[in-house]
N, CA, C and O of each residue as an XYZ file, in Angstrom:
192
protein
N       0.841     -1.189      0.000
C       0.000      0.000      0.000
C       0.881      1.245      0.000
O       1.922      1.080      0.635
N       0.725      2.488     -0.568
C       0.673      3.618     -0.843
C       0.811      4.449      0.473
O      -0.115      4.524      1.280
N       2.361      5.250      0.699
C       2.171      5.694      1.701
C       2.282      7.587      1.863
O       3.179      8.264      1.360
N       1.228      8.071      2.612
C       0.907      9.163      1.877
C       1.995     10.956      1.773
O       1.907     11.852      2.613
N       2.591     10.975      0.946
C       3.256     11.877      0.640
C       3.605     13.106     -0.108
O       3.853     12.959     -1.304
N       3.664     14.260      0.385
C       3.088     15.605     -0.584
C       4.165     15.279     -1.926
O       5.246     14.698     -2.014
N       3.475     15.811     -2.670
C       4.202     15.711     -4.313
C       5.219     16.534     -3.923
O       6.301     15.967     -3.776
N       5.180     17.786     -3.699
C       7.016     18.296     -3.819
C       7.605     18.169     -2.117
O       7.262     18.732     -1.077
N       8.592     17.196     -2.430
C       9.338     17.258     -1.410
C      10.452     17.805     -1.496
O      11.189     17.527     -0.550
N      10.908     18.522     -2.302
C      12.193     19.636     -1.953
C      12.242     20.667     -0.933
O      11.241     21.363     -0.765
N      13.119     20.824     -0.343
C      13.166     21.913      1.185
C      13.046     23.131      0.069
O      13.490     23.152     -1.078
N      12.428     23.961      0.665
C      11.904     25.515      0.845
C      13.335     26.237      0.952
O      14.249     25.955      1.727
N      13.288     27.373     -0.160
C      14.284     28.119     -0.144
C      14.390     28.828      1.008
O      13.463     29.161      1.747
N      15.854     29.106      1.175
C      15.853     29.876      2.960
C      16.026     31.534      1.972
O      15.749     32.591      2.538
N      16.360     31.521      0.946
C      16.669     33.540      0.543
C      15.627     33.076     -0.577
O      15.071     32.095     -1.070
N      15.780     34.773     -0.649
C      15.311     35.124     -1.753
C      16.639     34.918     -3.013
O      17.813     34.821     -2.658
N      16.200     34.871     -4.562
C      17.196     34.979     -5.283
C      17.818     35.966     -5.575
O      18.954     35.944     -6.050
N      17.173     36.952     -5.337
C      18.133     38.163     -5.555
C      18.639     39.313     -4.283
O      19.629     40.044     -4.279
N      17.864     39.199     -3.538
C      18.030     39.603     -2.160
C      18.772     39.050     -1.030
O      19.386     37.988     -0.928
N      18.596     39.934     -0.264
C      19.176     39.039      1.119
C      17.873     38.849      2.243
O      17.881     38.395      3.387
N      16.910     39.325      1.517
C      15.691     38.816      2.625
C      14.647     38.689      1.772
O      14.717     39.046      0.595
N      13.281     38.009      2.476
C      12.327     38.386      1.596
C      11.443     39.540      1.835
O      10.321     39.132      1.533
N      11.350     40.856      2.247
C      11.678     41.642      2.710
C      11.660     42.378      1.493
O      10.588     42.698      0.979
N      12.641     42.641      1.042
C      13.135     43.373     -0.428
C      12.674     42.871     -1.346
O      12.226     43.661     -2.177
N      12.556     41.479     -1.642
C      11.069     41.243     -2.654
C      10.132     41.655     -2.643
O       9.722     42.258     -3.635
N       9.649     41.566     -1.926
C       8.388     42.369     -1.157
C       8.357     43.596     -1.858
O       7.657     43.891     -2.826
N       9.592     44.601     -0.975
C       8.985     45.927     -1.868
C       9.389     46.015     -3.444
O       9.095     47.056     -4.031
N      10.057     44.961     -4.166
C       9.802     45.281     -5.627
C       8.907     44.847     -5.889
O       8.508     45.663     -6.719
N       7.999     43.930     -5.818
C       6.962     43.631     -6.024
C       5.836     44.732     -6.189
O       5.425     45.086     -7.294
N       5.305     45.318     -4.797
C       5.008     46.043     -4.755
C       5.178     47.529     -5.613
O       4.265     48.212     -6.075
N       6.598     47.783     -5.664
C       6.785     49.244     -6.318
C       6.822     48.598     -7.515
O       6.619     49.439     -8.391
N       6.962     47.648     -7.924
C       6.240     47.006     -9.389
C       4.819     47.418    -10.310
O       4.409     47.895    -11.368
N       4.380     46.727     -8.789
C       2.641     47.097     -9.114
C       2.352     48.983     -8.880
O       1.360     49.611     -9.250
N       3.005     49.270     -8.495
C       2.607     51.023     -8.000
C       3.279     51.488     -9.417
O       2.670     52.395     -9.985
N       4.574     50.939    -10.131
C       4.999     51.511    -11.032
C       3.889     51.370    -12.302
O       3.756     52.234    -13.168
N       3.296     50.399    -12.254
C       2.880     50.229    -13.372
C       1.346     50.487    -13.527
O       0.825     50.500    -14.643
N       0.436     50.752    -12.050
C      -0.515     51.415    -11.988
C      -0.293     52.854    -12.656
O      -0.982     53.073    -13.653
N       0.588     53.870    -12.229
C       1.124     54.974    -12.348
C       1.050     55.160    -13.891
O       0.398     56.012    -14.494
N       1.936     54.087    -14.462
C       2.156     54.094    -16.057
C       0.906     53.586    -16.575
O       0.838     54.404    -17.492
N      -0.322     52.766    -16.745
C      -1.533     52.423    -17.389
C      -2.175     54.098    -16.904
O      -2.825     54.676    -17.775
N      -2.000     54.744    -15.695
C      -3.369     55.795    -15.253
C      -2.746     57.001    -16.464
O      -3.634     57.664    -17.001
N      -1.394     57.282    -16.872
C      -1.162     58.366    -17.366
C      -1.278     58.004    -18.426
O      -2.196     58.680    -18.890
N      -0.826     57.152    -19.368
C      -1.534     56.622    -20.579
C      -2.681     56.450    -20.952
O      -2.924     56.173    -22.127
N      -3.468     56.556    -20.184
C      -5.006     56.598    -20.351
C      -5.636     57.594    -20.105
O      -6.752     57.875    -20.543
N      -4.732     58.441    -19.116
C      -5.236     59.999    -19.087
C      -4.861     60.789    -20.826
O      -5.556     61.574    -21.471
N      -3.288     60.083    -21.211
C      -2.771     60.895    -22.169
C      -4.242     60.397    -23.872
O      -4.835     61.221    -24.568
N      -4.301     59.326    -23.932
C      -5.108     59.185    -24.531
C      -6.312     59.028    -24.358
O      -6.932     58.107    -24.888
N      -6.910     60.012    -23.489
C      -8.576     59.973    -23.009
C      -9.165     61.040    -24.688
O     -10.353     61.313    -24.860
């Protein structure tokens, strides 16, 4: 019998890949999404 085990068993990254925390992902992520809200609202203002 089948004994029950999650499909990914690889350990969990301890960093981020480009950072030294996850922390700083975080805020690119974020100033990602703020950058690019910013850029769709003025482009759509510029071509209203």
């Amino acid at each position: 019998m089948q004994e029950n085990h999650p499909v990914d068993e690889e350990p969990a990254l301890e960093k981020p890949p480009f950072f030294k925390s996850w922390k700083g992902m975080y805020w690119l992520v974020l100033g990602n999404l703020a950058f690019m809200i910013v850029l769709f609202y003025a482009i759509t203002k510029y071509y209203e």
